[in-house]
C-alpha positions, 0 to 999 in steps of 0.5 A: 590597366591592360593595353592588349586583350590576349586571345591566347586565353579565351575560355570561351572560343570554343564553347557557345554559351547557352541562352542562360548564360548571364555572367559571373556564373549566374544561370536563370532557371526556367524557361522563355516560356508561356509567351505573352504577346506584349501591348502595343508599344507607346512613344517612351519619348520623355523630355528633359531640359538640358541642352543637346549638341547635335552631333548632326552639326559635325556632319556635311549636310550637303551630302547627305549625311545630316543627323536628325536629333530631338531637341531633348533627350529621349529617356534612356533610364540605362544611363539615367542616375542620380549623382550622390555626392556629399558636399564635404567630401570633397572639393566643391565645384568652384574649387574642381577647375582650378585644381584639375587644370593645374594637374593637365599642365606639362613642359610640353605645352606652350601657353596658347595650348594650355589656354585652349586646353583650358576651355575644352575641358571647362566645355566638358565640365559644362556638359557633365552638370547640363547631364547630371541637372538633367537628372543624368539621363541621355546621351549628350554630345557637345561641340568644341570649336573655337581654334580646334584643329588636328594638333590639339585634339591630339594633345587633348586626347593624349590627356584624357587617356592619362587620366585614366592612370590618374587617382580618382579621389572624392567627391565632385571630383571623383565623378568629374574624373570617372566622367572623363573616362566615360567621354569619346571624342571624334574629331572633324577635321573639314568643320574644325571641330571635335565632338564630344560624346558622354558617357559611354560604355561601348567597350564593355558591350562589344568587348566579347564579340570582338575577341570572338572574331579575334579567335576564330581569325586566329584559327585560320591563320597559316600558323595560329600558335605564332598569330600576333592577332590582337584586342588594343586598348586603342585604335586611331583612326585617321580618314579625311572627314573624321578622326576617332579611335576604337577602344578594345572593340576591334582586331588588329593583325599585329601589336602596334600595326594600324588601322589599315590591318583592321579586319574586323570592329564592332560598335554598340551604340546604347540609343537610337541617336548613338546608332545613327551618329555611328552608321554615319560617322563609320559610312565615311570611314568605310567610303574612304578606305582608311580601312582597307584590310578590312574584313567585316563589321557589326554595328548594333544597338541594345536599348529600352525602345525610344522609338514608336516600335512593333511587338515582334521587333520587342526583345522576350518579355518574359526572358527579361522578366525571368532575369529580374526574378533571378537577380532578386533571389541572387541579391536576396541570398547574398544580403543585399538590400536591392529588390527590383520591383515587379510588373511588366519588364522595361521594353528593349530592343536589339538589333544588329546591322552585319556587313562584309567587305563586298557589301560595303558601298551597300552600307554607306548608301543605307547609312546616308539614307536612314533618317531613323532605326525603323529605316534599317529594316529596308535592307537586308543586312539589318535584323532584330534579336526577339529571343533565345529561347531554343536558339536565336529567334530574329525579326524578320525570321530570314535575316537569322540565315543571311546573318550567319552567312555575312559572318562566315564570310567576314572570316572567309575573308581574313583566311583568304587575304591571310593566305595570299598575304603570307610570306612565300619563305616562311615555312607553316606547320601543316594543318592537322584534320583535327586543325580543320574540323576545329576552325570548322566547328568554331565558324559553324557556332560563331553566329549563336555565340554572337546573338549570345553576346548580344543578349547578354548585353540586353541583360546587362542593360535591363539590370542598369535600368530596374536597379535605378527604378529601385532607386538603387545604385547600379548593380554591376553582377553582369558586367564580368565581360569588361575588358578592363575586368574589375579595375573598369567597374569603378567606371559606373560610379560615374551614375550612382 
C-alpha cells in the first residue's frame, strides 16, 4: 500500500473535467436538460434500533460546542447493507476475539496495555454487530474510556494501521478486519477519551481535491521541479482538546515534516451528524493554531438529504437520473446482472463550506453556533452544489463567486509564505512567461474542477445507494479516484 500520493504525476492538474466526467472512462450521454422542479422534500428520517454514542459527549458542553445527535440513525442507505456472510466460511463470532487478540499481542506490550487493549477492541466489536443488527446503516460512533489516556490511544492506533497490512482472510473475519480499516478514531484528551468513528470513506471523497491543491501549490513554488510537496498517508494531529489524523486528505510541504507545515485539508463528511462532529472538532483545531501554516480548507458534506430541505438546495434530479440509466446500459453491456430500478432518483445533497487563513475566527464562531446543516447557510462562506450543468450552478447563486475568490486565496497564501519562507542562499531558476501563464491557467480553472470533484463524489454516493435498493452488492465503477486505487476497493466488501 502506498505511503505517499506523488503530485509529480497528476494527469489531471491541468485539465477541468467536464460535467460528464464519472471516472474510469465512463461519460454519460445527454444532458441535465428538461428540468423538472422536484416535490417538496419530506423528513427521510428513519429510525433504527441500535444504540448511537453521541459524539457530542467527547465535547465541552460548556463552551459551546455540544453536538446535538438524534437518538437513532438517520437513514443514510450509502452506508446501508446487508453483511453476507456464511457461517462455514469462517471463524464463528465466539471464535473471531480470541483469535484476533492473539494476533495484536507483541513484546512491547506489558499486561495492563494488553488488558486494556483487549477491551477497546472488544468495544469496537460490539459497535460493529449494533451496526450490522442495525441492517448496517448509519454512521455510528462509540466512546471508549475506562483508563483511556494519550499513550494508549497511540499504541491502539499504531494497531489498527498494522492491520491494514494484515490478510484479511474469510468470513466474520474477514468483515471484522475490513471494518477496522473502515474505523477513525479521535482522542480527547481533557474527557480522557477516544471516540470511535465507523465506518468511513472519507479519504476516497477528498483524495482529489487535495491533490488539486497539492499541484496548484506546486506551481507556485519558487522552484517547482524540486517541490517536496506531498499527499501522507497520515497526518497526526496533535492540539490541547483532541488528537486525530488526517488520512491522504491534506498537503504537507515535505515528506515526514508535521502538522504545522499543513497548508491546506480537505473533509467529506457523509451525514449531516458527520459534518457537524467535524466543523466542531476542526474549529478547536484551528483556534488552537496547531496548525499554523495553514492556508485554507473545505469541509463538505455529500448525502441523500436527512434534513427537512428546500428544492433549490437539492443536487439535479435529472443529473442523477441521467447517471442511473447510464450504469444500467454500462452493467447491461458488460454482462452483469445489476438493474437499478427506475422512478425518482434518491435526493442528495452537496454542500461545501470554504474558508482561508483570514476567515478563520469566522469559522470557529459558525462551528460553535450551527445546532444543524441549514445553520450554515447564514454565513457567506457556505453553499449548496445544485448542478453542472453548463458550469457549476450554486445555492444561493452569489456564493459560486465568493467560492472561487476564497480558493484563489488559500493558493495566494501558500505562494506568499513559500516566498517569504524561502532560503535567501538558494538560487531559483526563473519563471519563464509560460511558467506564469500556466500557474495562472491552473488557479483560474481550480474552482470548476473542485465542483467537478464534488459532483463526482455525488455520483459515486448515488451509485452506493441505488445498487443496495437493487438489493445488489456494491458496485465500486466510480470509486477509480481512491487513493489506495485497486488495493482499497476491498474496503467496501465491509457492506455487501
Amino acid at each position: 500500500m502506498q505511503g505517499q500520493s506523488s503530485l509529480e504525476s497528476n494527469s489531471d492538474s491541468g485539465s477541468v473535467p467536464g460535467s460528464d466526467d464519472y471516472g474510469s472512462g465512463c461519460s454519460i450521454p445527454g444532458s441535465d436538460s428538461d428540468y423538472t422542479e422536484p416535490g417538496t422534500p419530506v423528513d427521510l428520517h428513519h429510525p433504527v434500533e441500535v444504540a448511537l454514542y453521541s459524539p457530542s459527549r467527547s465535547l465541552d458542553e460548556d463552551q459551546g460546542y455540544a453536538v446535538t445527535l438524534p437518538k437513532s440513525i438517520s437513514r443514510e442507505d450509502y452506508s446501508r447493507r446487508s453483511l453476507a456472510i456464511s457461517p462455514s466460511s469462517g471463524p464463528t463470532s465466539a471464535d473471531i476475539m480470541p483469535q484476533f487478540l492473539k494476533l495484536i499481542r507483541s513484546p512491547d506490550l506489558c499486561e495492563g496495555d494488553e488488558y486494556r487493549l483487549s477491551k477497546y477492541f472488544t468495544q469496537i466489536w460490539n459497535l460493529q454487530l449494533e451496526w450490522q443488527n442495525a441492517g448496517c446503516e448509519g454512521w455510528v460512533t462509540k466512546d471508549i474510556t475506562d483508563g483511556m489516556n494519550e499513550q494508549l490511544y497511540e499504541l491502539m492506533q499504531k494497531k489498527v494501521d498494522a492491520m491494514r497490512e494484515w490478510e484479511l482472510g474469510e468470513g466474520e473475519y474477514r468483515c471484522w478486519l475490513l471494518f477496522i480499516r473502515c474505523i477513525r478514531m479521535d482522542f480527547w484528551p481533557k474527557q480522557g477519551k477516544a471516540v470511535v468513528i465507523a465506518p468511513t470513506f472519507q479519504e476516497d471523497m477528498a483524495y482529489s481535491m487535495t491533490k488539486r491543491f497539492g499541484n496548484t501549490f506546486k506551481e507556485s513554488d519558487l522552484n517547482p521541479i524540486q517541490s517536496a510537496l506531498t499527499i501522507p498517508s497520515d497526518m497526526v494531529v496533535k492540539a490541547p482538546d483532541v488528537h486525530f489524523s488526517f488520512r491522504y486528505n491534506t498537503v504537507l510541504k515535505e515528506p515526514r515534516s508535521n502538522a504545522a507545515s499543513m497548508p491546506f485539508f480537505c473533509v467529506v463528511a457523509q451525514s449531516s451528524e458527520e459534518f457537524l462532529y467535524e466543523t466542531k472538532k476542526l474549529a478547536w483545531v484551528v483556534e488552537s493554531n496547531a496548525l499554523c501554516g495553514l492556508q485554507g480548507f473545505l469541509v463538505a458534506l455529500v448525502a441523500e438529504v436527512d434534513e427537512i430541505t428546500t428544492p433549490d438546495k437539492l443536487y439535479f434530479p435529472n443529473a442523477l437520473r441521467l447517471l442511473i440509466l447510464h450504469l444500467n446500459t454500462i452493467n447491461k453491456a458488460s454482462n452483469l446482472n445489476i438493474r437499478y430500478p427506475k422512478g425518482p432518483p434518491p435526493q442528495m445533497v452537496c454542500c461545501t463550506a470554504y474558508y482561508e487563513r483570514e476567515l478563520f475566527p469566522a469559522f470557529v464562531e459558525q462551528a460553535r453556533s450551527a445546532t444543524s446543516v441549514t445553520d450554515w447557510s447564514n454565513s457567506d462562506r457556505f453553499m449548496w452544489l445544485t448542478s453542472m450543468r453548463n458550469g457549476p450552478s450554486v445555492f444561493p447563486p452569489d456564493r459560486w463567486t465568493i467560492f472561487a475568490q476564497c480558493v484563489r486565496s488559500i493558493v495566494d497564501g501558500y505562494a506568499a509564505e513559500a516566498r517569504t519562507t524561502a532560503s535567501p542562499s538558494s538560487t531559483y531558476p526563473k519563471h519563464t512567461v509560460t511558467d506564469e501563464e500556466y500557474r495562472t491557467a491552473l488557479l483560474r480553472i481550480l474552482p470548476q474542477s473542485l465542483a467537478s470533484d464534488l459532483q463526482q463524489v455525488v455520483f459515486q454516493v448515488l451509485e452506493g445507494i441505488v445498487s443496495v435498493r437493487a438489493g445488489k452488492r456494491r458496485v465500486t465503477r466510480l470509486a477509480a479516484a481512491s487513493p489506495y486505487k485497486t488495493e482499497g476497493l476491498s474496503r467496501y466488501d465491509v457492506i455487501v
